[in-house]
C-alpha positions in Angstrom: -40.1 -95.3 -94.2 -38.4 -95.7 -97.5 -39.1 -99.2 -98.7 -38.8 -100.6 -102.7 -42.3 -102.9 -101.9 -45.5 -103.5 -99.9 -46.7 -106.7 -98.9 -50.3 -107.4 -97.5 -52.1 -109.7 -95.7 -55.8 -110.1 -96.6 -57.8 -111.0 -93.0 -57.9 -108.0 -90.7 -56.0 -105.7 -93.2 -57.9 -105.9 -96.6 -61.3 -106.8 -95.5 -62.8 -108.1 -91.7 -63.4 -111.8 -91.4 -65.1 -110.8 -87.6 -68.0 -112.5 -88.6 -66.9 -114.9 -91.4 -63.9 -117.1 -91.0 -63.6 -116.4 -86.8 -67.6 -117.2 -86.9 -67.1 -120.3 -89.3 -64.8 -121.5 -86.5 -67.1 -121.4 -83.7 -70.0 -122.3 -85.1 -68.2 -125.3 -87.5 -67.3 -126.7 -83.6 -70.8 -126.0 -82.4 -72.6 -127.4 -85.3 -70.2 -130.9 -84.9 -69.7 -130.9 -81.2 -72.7 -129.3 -79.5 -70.4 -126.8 -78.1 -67.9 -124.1 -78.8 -65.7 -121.3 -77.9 -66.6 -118.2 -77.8 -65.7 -115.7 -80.8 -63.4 -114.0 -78.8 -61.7 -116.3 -78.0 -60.2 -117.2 -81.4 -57.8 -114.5 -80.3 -56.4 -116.4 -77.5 -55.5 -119.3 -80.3 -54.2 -116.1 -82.7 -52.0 -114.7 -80.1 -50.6 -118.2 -78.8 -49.1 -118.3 -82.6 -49.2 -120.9 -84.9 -52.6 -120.3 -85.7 -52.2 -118.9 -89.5 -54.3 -121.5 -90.7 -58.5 -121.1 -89.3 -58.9 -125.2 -89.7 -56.3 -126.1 -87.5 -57.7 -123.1 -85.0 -60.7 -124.9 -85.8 -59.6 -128.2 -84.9 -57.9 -126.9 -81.6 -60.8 -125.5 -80.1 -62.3 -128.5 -80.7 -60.0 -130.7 -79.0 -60.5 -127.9 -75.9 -64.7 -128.7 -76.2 -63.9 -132.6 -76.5 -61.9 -132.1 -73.6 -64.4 -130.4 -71.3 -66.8 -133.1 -72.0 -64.9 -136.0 -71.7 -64.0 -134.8 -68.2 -67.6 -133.5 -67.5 -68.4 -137.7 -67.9 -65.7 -138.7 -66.5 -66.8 -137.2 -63.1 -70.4 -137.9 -63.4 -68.9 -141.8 -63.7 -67.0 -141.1 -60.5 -70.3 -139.8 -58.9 -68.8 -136.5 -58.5 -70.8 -133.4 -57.6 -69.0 -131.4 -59.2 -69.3 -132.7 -62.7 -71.0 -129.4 -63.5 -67.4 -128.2 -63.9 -66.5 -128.8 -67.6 -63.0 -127.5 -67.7 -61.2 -130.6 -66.6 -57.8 -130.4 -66.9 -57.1 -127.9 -69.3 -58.5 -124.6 -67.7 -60.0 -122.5 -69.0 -59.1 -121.3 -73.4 -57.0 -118.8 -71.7 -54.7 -121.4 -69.8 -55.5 -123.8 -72.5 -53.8 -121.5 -75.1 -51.5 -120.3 -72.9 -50.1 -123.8 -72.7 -50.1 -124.3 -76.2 -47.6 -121.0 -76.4 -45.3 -122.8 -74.2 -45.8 -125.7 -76.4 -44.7 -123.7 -79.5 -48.3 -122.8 -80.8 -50.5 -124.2 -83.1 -51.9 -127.7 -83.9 -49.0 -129.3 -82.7 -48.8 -128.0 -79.3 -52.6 -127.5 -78.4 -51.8 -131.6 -79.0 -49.2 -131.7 -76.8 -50.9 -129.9 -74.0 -53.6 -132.7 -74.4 -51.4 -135.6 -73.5 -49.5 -133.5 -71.1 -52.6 -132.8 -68.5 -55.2 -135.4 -69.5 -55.1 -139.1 -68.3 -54.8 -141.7 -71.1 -58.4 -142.8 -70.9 -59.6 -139.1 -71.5 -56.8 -138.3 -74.2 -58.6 -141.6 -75.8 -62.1 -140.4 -75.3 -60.9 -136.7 -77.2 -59.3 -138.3 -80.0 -61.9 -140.8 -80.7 -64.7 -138.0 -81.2 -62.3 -135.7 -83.3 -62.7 -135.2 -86.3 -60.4 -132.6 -88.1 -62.5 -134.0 -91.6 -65.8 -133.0 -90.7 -64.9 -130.2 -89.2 -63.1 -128.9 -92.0 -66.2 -129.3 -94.2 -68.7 -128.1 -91.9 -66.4 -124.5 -91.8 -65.8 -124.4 -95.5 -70.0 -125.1 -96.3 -70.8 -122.1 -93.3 -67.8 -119.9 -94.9 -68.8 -120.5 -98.8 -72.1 -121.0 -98.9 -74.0 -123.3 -100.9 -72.7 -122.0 -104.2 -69.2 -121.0 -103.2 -68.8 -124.3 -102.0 -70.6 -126.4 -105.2 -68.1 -124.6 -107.1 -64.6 -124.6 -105.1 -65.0 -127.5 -103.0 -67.0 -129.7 -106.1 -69.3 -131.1 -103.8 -73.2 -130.9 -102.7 -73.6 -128.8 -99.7 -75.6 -130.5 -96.9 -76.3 -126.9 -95.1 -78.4 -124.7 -96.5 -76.5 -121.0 -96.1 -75.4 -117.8 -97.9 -72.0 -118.0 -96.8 -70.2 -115.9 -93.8 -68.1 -115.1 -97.1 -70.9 -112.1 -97.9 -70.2 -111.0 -94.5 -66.9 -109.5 -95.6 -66.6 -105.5 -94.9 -63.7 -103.9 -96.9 -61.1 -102.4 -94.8 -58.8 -100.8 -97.1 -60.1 -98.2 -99.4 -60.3 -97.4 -103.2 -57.7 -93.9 -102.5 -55.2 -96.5 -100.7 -55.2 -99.0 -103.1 -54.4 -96.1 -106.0 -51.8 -95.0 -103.8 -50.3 -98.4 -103.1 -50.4 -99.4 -106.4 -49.2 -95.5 -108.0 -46.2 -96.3 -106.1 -44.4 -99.7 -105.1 -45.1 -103.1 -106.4 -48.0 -104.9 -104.2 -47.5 -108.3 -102.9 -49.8 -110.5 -101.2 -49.2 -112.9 -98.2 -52.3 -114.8 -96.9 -52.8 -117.7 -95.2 -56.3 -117.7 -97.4 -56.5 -120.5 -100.2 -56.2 -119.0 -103.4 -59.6 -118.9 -104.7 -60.8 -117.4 -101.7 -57.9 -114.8 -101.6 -58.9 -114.0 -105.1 -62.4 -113.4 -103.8 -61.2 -110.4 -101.2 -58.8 -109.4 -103.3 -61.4 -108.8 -106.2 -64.1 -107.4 -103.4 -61.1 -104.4 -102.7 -60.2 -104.3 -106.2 -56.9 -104.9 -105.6 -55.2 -106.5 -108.7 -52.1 -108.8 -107.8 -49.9 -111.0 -110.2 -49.6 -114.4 -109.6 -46.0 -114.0 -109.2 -46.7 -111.5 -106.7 -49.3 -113.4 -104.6 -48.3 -115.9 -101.4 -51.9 -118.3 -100.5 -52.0 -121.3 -98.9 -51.9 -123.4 -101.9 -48.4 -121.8 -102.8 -46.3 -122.9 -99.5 -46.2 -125.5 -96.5 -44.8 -123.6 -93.7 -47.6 -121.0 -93.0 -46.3 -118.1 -91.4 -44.0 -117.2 -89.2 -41.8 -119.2 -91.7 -40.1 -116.2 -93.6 -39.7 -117.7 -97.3 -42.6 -116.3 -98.7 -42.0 -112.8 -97.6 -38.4 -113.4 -98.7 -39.5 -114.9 -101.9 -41.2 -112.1 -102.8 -38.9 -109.8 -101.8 -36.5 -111.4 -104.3 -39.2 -111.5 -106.9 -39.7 -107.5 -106.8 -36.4 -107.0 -106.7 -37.1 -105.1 -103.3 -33.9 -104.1 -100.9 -36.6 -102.8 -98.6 -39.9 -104.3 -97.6 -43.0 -103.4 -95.6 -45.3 -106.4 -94.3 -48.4 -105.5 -93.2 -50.5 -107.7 -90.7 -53.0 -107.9 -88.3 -51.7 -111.1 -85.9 -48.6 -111.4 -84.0 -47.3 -114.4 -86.3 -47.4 -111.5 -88.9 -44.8 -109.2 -86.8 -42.7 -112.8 -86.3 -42.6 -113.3 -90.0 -41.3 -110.2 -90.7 -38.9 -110.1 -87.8 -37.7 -113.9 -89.1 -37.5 -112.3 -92.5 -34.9 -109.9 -91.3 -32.7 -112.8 -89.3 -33.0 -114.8 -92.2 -31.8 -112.3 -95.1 -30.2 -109.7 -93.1 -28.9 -108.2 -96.6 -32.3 -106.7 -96.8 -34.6 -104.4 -94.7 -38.0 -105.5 -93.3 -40.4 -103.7 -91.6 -42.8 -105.3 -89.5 -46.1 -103.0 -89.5 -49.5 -104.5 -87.3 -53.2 -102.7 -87.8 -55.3 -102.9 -85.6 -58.4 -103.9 -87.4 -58.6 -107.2 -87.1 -58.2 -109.2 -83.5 -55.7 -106.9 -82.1 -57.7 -104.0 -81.4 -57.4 -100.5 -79.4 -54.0 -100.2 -76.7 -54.2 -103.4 -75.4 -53.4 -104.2 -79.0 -51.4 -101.6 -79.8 -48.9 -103.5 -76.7 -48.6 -106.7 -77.9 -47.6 -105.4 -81.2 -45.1 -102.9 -79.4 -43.9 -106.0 -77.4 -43.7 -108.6 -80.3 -41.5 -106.3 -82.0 -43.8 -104.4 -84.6 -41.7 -101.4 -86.2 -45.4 -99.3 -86.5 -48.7 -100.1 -85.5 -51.4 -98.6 -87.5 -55.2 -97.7 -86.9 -55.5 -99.2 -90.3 -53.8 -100.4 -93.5 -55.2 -96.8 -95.1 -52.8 -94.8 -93.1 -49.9 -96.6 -94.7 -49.4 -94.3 -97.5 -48.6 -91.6 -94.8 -46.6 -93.0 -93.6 -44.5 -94.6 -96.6 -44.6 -90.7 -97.7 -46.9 -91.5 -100.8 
């Protein structure tokens, strides 16, 4: 693959967030709601799409646990012995996300599949005990940590942790990122805030201009919006571009990428290091449209040819 520039995500491809930001999200819901999802099932929201930003994951399983229990006491009112039953309407977080995909993904559809299968009273009930808020600050104090958290959120902590942001495993090695680096300009396209992108990126020691760099603090639309990844394509100059990824709405942004700007070339490229894992991953890439699918982002100096 003969490309002018390399452009990385950080979750799943830099460093694993198994057991920081997807743990933040089910136990932010647990610690608020008294129940959760389980951590494999943050994939379901992941693959559904629209799911680039964790608090808005976050805030859709959330709605899901409302949901069960505002249904569970709904049929212990109707006297129901089957109240054990907490599903309700929704299903299961398979059907549940499922829906939202046919929604269009994300906040905005796992919203729409609310009003679409629950009565008003329950839709009522959800919303009332939702709070997208707290939830947010209960996931950013488990994620930072009391100190992370005093310092980038400017607030006192009410938890007491370390942080799942310790918790953080590099995934791409010191030999890749000299090769990367030796070679093409790196970019950066996270869906991270910037502070906490320039924590990972200073854990991997990968140095990235500003200019160079895509956060969540830099752009509205979230991927699978293409202007980043065509922004920074423009910015290197680049005629050819590699986006590397470890989520379907990675694939989609650079397939949307190449409808958008057909005068260059981008290559969609998924590892399978972060949710997507083993051949079951491997397909969905494959049937998303990934150009390459990778066991991880060190074997993409192979093959770029470095």
């Amino acid at each position: 693959m003969d490309v002018d520039a390399v452009v990385l995500d950080v979750d799943g491809v830099l460093v694993d967030v198994a057991d920081s930001y997807r743990r933040a999200i089910v136990d932010a819901v647990e610690h608020v709601h008294g129940d959760t999802i389980e951590k494999a099932d943050v994939q379901q929201f992941k693959d559904a799409g629209g799911f680039n930003n964790d608090w808005t994951l976050t805030d859709a399983a959330a709605l899901w646990v409302l949901a069960r229990q505002a249904q569970g006491h709904e049929d212990v009112a109707d006297g129901r012995d089957d109240a054990a039953d907490l599903d309700g309407s929704l299903g299961s977080v398979e059907e549940y996300t499922a829906q939202i995909a046919e929604h269009g993904g994300g906040l905005a559809g796992a919203e729409e599949v609310l009003d679409a299968n629950l009565d008003a009273e329950v839709v009522r009930r959800v919303r009332d005990g939702w709070d997208p808020e707290r939830l947010r600050d209960v996931f950013q104090q488990l994620y930072l940590g009391s100190d992370y958290y005093e310092q980038l959120e400017g607030g006192e902590p009410e938890l007491d942790v370390e942080g799942y942001i310790h918790d953080e495993d590099r995934l791409i090695s010191p030999e890749t990122v000299d090769a990367l680096t030796a070679e093409w300009p790196v970019c950066v396209l996270t869906g991270r805030p910037s502070d906490e992108a320039d924590i990972a990126l200073d854990r991997v020691g990968l140095e990235v201009p500003e200019e160079r760099r895509f956060t969540m603090d830099d752009w509205e639309e979230g991927k699978p919006n293409p202007r980043a990844l065509i922004a920074l394509a423009e910015r290197t100059g680049a005629e050819s571009v590699v986006f590397v990824g470890d989520t379907l709405d990675d694939v989609k942004t650079a397939l949307n990428a190449r409808e958008a700007d057909p005068n260059r070339e981008y290559h969609a490229v998924g590892v399978l290091t972060g949710g997507l894992t083993g051949e079951a991953g491997r397909q969905k890439y494959e049937d998303a449209g990934a150009d390459h699918v990778l066991d991880s982002v060190n074997d993409l100096p192979a093959l770029l040819g470095s």
